[in-house]
N, C-alpha and C positions, 0 to 999 in steps of 0.2 A: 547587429542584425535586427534586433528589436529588443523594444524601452520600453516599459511601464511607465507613466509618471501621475501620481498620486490617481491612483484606479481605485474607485470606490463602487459600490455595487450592493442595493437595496431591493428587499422583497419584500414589499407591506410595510413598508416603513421598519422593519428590521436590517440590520448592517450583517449583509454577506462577508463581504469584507473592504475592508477600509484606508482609502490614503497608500494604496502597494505602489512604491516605487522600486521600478526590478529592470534590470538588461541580461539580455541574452548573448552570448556571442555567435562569430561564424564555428560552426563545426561542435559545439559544446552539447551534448546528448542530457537532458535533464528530466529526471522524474517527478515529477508531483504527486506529492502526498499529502495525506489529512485524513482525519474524519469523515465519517460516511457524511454528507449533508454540507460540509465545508464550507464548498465551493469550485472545486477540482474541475468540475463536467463546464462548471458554468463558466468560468476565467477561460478556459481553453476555447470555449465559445465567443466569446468577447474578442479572443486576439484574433481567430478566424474570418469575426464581422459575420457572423450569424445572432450574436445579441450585442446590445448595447449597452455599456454602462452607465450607471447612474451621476457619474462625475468622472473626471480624470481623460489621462488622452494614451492613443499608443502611439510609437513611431518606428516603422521599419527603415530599413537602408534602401537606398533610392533603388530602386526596379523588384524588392524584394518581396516574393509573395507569399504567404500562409496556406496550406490544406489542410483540413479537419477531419479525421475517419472516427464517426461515434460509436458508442458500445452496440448499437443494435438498429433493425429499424430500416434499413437498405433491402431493396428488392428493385430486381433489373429481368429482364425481360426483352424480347421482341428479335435478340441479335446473336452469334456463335457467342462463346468465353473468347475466344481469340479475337475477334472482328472487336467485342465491350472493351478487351483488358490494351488492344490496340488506339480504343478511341484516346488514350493518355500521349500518345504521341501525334495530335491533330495537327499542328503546322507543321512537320516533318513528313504528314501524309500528304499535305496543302502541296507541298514541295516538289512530293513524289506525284501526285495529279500534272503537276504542272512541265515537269522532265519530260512527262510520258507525253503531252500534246504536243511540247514543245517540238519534242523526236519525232513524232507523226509530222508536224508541219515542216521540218529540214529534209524529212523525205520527198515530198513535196515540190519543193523549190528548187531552181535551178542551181548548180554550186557555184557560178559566176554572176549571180543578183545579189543585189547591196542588202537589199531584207535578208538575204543569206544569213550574211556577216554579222548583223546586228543580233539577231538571234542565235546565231553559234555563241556569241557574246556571252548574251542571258543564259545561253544552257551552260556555258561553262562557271557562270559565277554561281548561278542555282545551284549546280551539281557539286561545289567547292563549300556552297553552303551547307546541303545535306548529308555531305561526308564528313564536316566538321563537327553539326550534330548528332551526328551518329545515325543515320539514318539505314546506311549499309549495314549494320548491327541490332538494328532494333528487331527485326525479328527472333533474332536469339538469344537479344534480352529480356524478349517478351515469355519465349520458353522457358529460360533459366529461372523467372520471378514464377511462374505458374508450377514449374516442374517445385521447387522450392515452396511452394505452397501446400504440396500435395495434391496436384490437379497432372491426370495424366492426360498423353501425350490424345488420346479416345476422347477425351473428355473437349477438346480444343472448338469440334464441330458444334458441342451441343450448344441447343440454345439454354441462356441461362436463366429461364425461366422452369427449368428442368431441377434447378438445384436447389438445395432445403434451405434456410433459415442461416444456418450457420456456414454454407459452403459461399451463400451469396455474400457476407461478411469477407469473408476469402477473394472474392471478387472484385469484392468496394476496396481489399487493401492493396491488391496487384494493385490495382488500375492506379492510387496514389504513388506507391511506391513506383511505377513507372514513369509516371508524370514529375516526380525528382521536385517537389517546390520546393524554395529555399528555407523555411520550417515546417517541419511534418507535423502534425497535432494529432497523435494517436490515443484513442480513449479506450484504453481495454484490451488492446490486441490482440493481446492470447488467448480470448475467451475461447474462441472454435477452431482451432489452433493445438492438433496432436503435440506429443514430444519432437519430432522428427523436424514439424514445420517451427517450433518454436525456436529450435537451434542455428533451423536455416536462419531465422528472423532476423535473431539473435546477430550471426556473423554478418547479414545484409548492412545493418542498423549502425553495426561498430565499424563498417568501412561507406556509409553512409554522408556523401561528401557537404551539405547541409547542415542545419541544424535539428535537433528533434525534442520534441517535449512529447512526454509520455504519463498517461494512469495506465497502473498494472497492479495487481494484485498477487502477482507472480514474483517474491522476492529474487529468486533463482535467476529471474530474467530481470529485472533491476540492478542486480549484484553485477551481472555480467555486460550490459551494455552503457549503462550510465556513470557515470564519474560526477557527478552533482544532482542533490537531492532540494525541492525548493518546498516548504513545506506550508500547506496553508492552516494556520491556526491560531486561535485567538484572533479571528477578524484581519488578521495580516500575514505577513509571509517571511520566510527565514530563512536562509539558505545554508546548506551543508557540500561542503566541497571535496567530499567521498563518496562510497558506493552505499549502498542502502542497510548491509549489516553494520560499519560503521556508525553512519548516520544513528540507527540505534542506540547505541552507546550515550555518542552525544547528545542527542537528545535527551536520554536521560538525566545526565549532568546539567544540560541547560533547565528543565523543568526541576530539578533538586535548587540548581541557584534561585532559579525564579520564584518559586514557593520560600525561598531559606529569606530573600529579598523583601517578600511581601509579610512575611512575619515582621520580619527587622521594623518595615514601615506601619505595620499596624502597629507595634509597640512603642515607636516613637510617634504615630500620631494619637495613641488613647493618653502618653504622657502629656504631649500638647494640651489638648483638649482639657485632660483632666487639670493641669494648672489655668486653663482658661475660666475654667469652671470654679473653681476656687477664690481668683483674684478676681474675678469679673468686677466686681462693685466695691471695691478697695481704689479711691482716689488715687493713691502715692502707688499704685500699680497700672494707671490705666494703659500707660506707654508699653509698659511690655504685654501687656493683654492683647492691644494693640496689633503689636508685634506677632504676637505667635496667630492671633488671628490670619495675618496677611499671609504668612509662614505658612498656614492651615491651607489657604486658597491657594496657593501655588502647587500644594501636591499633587503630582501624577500617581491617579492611584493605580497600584498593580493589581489586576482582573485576570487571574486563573477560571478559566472555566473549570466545572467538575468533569472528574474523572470520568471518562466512556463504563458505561457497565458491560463487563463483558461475560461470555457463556463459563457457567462453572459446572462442570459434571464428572461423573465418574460411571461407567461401566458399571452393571451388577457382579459380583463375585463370579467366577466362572466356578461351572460343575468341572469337576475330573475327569478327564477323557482318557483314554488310550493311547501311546506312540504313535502310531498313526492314524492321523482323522478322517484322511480323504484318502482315497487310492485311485490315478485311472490305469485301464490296462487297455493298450490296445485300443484307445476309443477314437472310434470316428464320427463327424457332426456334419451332415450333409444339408444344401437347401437346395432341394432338384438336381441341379448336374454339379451344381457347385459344392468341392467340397472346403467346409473351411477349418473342421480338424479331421487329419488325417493318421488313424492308427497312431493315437499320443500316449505317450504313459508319462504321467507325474506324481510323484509322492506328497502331500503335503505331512508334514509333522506338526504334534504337537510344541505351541511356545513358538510357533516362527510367525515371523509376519511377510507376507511376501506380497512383493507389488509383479503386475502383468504388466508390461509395457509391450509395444509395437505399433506401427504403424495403424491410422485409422481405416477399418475394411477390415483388418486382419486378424480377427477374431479373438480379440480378448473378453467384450462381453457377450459371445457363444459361451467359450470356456467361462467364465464365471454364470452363465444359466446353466448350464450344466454340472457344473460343481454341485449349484445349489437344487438340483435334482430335475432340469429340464431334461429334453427330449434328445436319444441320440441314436444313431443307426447301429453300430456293432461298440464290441468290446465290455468293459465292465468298468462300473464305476463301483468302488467299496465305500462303504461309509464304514468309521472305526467305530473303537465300541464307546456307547454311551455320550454318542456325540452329539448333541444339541445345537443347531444354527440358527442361523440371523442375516436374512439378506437382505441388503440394500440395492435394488436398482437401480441402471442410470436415469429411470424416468421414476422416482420412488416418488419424487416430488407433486409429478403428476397423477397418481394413480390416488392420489388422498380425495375423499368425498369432498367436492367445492359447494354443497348444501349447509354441512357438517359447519361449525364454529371450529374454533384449534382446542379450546376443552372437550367440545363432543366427541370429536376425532380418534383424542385420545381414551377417551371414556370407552369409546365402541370397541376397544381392542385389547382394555385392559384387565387381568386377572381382578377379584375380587378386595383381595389383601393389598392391591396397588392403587384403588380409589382414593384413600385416604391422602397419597402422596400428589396426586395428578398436578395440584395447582405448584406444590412445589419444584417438580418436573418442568413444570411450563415457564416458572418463574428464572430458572435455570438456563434456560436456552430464549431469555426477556421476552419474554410473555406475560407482561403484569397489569393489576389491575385491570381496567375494560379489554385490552387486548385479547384476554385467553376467548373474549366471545366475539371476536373478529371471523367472520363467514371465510373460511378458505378461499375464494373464488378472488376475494378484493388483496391475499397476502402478497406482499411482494417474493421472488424468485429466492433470494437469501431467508427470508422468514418458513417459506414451503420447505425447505430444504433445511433448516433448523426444527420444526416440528417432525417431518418424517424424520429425522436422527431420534427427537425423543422417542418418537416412540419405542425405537429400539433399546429403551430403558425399562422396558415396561416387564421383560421376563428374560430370567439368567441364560445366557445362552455360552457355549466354550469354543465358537466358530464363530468368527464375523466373517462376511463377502459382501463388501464393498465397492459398489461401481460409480466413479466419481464422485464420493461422500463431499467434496471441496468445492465443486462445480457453486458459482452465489455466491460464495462463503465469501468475506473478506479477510484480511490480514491478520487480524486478532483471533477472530472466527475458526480460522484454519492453525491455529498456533492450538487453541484449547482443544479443538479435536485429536490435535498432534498428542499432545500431552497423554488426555485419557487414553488414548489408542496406546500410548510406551507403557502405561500405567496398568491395561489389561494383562489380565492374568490367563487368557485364554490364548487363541490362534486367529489371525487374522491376514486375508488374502485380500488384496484390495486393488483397483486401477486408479490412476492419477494423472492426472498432464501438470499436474504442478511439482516439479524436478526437484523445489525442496523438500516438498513435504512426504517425496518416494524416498528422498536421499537422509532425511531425515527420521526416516519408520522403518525402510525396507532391511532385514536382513538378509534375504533371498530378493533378486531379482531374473523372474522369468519372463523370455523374449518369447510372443505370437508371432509369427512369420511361415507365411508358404504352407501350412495349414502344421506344422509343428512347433516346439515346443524347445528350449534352449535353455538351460539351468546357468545363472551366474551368483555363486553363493556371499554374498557381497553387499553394498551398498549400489546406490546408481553412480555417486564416481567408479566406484571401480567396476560397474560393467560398462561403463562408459571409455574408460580404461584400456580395459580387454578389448571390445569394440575398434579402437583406434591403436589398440598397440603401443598404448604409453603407461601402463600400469605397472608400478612396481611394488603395489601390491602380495603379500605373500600370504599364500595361502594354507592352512592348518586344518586340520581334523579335529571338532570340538567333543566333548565329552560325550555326547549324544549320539557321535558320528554324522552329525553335521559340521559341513564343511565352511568357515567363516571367513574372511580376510581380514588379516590385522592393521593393515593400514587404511583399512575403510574403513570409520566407525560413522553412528550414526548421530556424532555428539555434535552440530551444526547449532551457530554458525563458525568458524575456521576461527581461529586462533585472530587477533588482532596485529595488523602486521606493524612492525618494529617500530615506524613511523609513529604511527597512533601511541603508541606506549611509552614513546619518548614525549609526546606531548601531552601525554595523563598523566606522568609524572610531573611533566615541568606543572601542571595544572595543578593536582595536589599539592606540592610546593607551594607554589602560588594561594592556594586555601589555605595551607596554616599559616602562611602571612597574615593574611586577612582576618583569623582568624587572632593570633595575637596582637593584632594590632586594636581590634573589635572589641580585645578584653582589655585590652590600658584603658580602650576609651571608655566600655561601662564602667570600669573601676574610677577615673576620672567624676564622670558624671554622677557616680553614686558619695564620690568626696566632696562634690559640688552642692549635691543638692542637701547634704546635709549641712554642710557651712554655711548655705542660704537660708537652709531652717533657724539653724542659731539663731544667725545674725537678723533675722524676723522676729523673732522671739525677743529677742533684747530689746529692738526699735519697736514692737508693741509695747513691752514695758515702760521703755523711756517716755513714748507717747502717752502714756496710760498717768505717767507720773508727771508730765509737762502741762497734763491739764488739770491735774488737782489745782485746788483752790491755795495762793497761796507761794507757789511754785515759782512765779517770779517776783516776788518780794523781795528776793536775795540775789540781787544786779548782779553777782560772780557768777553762781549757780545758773543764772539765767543763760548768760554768755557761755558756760562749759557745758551746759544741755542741748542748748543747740549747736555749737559748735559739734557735739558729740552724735549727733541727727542728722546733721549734714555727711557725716563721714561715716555715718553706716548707711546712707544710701547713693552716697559716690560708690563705697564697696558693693555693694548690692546691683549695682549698674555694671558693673564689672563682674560680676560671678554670673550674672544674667547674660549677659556678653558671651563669653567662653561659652557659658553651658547650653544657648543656642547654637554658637558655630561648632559644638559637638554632638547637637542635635540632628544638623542639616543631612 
């Protein structure tokens, strides 16, 4: 379906990445990964033919074409969502224009004239044509992709010049998805993309008859529709022919080999060198000097980049609170006629962390401004005793002063006893050196959203409310939030669209729908579970009188399936080979080179003593000296020998 062949790709005379030769198949769903900076956005651009590469060539299969949906950056306008997400099937409507004249003109003509005939012709092979591609269908393929997006059935009239930022994304991805090209080049998909429409995505993608290459930073939706992970790093590319928690693993193991490798080589090239260094101006050595020179020049050296630095933090100690933190009774949250909670009662408990899920519109972050003490029409809200919170907004990012530097920011809001620490706070979530005086205004979307986390470092709070803390975040990013968050010692109620990172923290999951409220005590598989009626889940009354599921825990990712385990054994097997065999060879060459010492040592002497004065006076002597000169360096030509080809 498409070929890489040595794809290189320069910026400023720096190497993107380098010499990639890679194929795709028909049908093979592939994730791209790497480092922030990689090369991900830009390679997926290249295969599109929206950039060009610096070297190398692609080759699709004859008639096959590419689409590209980017992270952001689409705005449409001027037409319905129906009439836009239809323009993806344009020669099917070419088709349908031409049915419709055609049938106009057969009413027309007599049924007994030969233009008749020749046009009943054409309508009949047209119309054989657009039943084959589906043309009779397209409209309620057009529903099914929009309905599956989260776009209702209301929404079909508007013009889409009506919808926000992120609903227009939604837009740009029907209308590909519609349009079916033979590789899909999706950058980010999920960004604006509830749980509900992710899942659709999800099932879309994995019965998706094409091929697809995909950025995500949504493992949960990696795990579940890709089967090969192609990874861009170290200026090249490397592929994994598992799903993405796999690929983890392995990858570890590759980068332990690859680091275990380039030890190996530095140690056998500072030996090189260092005998280069030694013999360099020694005559009756210059052959092998020589030798390990050319030996020198031939090395492929192994080039690990450093380590990504990633966010390190920890939550402040939480104060002691009460049994229960939060209480509602009865609460209702109106905006004009609209109501979006309707007489709710929820308990939150101390020690629990609970994720909101439900559909987008459906009031999860009402309920969570409301928790955190906004505005509501009847009922009661309790705050427990000596409870102290901490909210994050979904727009927290935004609300930070973009005058402000990211140190002033934090400065402006921090207790007295906390100045001291600020820059290490900053340094924590990499903010270093000139960085911490970067103006808000120029940070990127993941950097805004890493400073507003800090500053909820700034004072102990035993309540977090979190409204998409993940949103920017990348892969690592949302792993170290993960972490801190199991690590708190407090309570924490949070919203997510990233399905691992709820399935991963939540041990309450509560559903927003219809302006209520729905308790599933659990993890998100197992309210996912219950949801579909596949959960066999059992559930238990915990010490607290919370209610937990035992077979949902929050210990992610899944167990490694059998396959993979039979092949990290055979692997480990395979290492202590290598590994025994690695030690006869040092022990070899450490008996080597010490035999070469000797036998140096002697033939210095003999030499030392061939040129005293004198020394050939005695014709026999003469003849058993050199004789005995010649055969310590036949031998020395030979332990040279060996201890290079066990050097190699």
């Amino acid at each position: 379906m498409l070929q890489l062949i040595n794809l290189s790709k320069d910026f400023a005379g720096k190497p993107l990445f380098t010499n990639i030769s890679w194929h795709l198949k028909k049908g093979e769903r592939v994730a791209l990964v790497g480092e922030n900076g990689a090369g991900k956005s830009t390679l997926m651009k290249i295969i599109a033919g929206l950039t060009e590469p610096s070297s190398g060539e692609i080759q699709f299969a004859r008639g096959a074409k590419a689409s590209y949906l980017p992270q952001d950056g689409i705005v449409t306008s001027g037409r319905s969502l129906f009439l836009e997400a239809s323009a993806a099937f344009g020669e099917l409507l070419a088709m349908e224009e031409e049915l419709h004249r055609i049938g106009q003109d057969l009413e027309r003509l007599p049924y007994d004239s030969a233009e008749h005939d020749q046009i009943l012709s054409r309508y009949g092979e047209l119309q054989e044509q657009f039943r084959h591609g589906g043309g009779y269908t397209m409209e309620a393929e057009i529903g099914t992709v929009l309905k599956g997006l989260g776009f209702a059935q209301s929404d079909w009239t508007r013009d889409c010049g009506e919808f926000s930022g992120g609903w227009q994304m939604r837009i740009a991805l029907a209308r590909l998805l519609l349009q079916k090209p033979d590789v899909l080049l999706l950058d980010e998909p999920t960004n604006h993309l509830d749980i509900d429409a992710r899942n659709w995505l999800e099932e879309y993608l994995c019965a998706y008859p094409g091929s697809v290459i995909l950025v995500s930073h949504d493992r949960y939706f990696m795990d579940s529709v890709c089967s090969r992970i192609a990874e861009v790093w170290n200026h090249t590319m490397a592929d994994y022919h598992c799903n993405y928690s796999t690929y983890l693993f392995q990858r570890d193991e590759r980068v332990t080999a690859l680091r275990n490798a380039k030890r190996i080589q530095d140690e056998e090239v500072a030996k090189t060198e260092d005998f280069i260094r030694r013999f360099r101006y020694q005559a009756n050595k210059a052959s092998q000097v020589q030798s390990r020179v050319k030996q020198l020049e031939k090395v492929v050296r192994i080039i690990i980049p450093p380590e990504r630095k990633r966010i390190r933090f920890q939550f402040p100690e939480a104060p002691k609170s009460g049994k229960n933190v939060v209480e509602l009774k009865g609460l209702t949250r109106s905006f004009g006629d609209h109501t979006v909670l309707d007489r709710i009662d929820l308990t939150i408990e101390k020690g629990e962390r609970v994720a909101l899920v439900g559909h987008n519109g459906a009031g999860k972050s009402t309920l969570m401004a409301v928790l955190a003490g906004g505005e509501f029409q009847g009922g009661e809200r309790i705050i427990g005793h000596n409870v102290s919170m901490d909210y994050f907004a979904q727009d927290q990012a935004n609300v930070l002063d973009q005058s402000r530097s990211a140190y002033d920011e934090l400065y402006a809001d921090a207790p007295y006893d906390m100045v001291p620490r600020l820059r290490d706070i900053l340094g924590a979530f990499l903010f270093s050196g000139d960085d911490i005086h970067k103006k808000v205004s120029v940070l990127s979307g993941g950097e805004r959203n890493r400073l507003a986390l800090a500053k909820m470092l700034l004072r102990p709070s035993n309540l977090l409310l979190m409204d998409e803390p993940t949103n920017h975040l990348d892969l690592n990013s949302k792993e170290v939030l993960l972490d801190a968050l199991r690590s708190f010692d407090g309570t924490v109620v949070f919203v997510s669209h990233d399905r691992y990172f709820v399935n991963a923290l939540a041990t309450r999951v509560v559903e927003v729908d219809n302006g209520k409220v729905e308790n599933y005590f659990g993890d998100y598989e197992y309210y996912l579970g219950k949801k579909t009626g596949t959960s066999v889940s059992t559930d238990v009354v915990s010490s607290s009188g919370t209610v937990a599921a035992t077979a949902a825990g929050d210990t992610l990712p899944a167990p490694l399936p059998p396959l993979h385990k039979e092949v990290r054994l055979k692997d480990r097997e395979e290492e202590k080979r290598r590994k025994r065999e690695e030690q006869v060879r040092q022990k070899r060459m450490g008996e080597l080179e010490a035999l070469i010492a000797e036998l140096e040592k002697e033939l210095a002497g003999l030499e030392t003593e061939m040129n005293a004065p004198g020394f050939f006076d005695d014709p026999e002597r003469g003849l058993q000296g050199g004789d005995r000169h010649a055969e310590l360096n036949t031998r020395l030509e030979e332990l040279y020998g060996e201890w290079e080809g066990l050097s190699v």
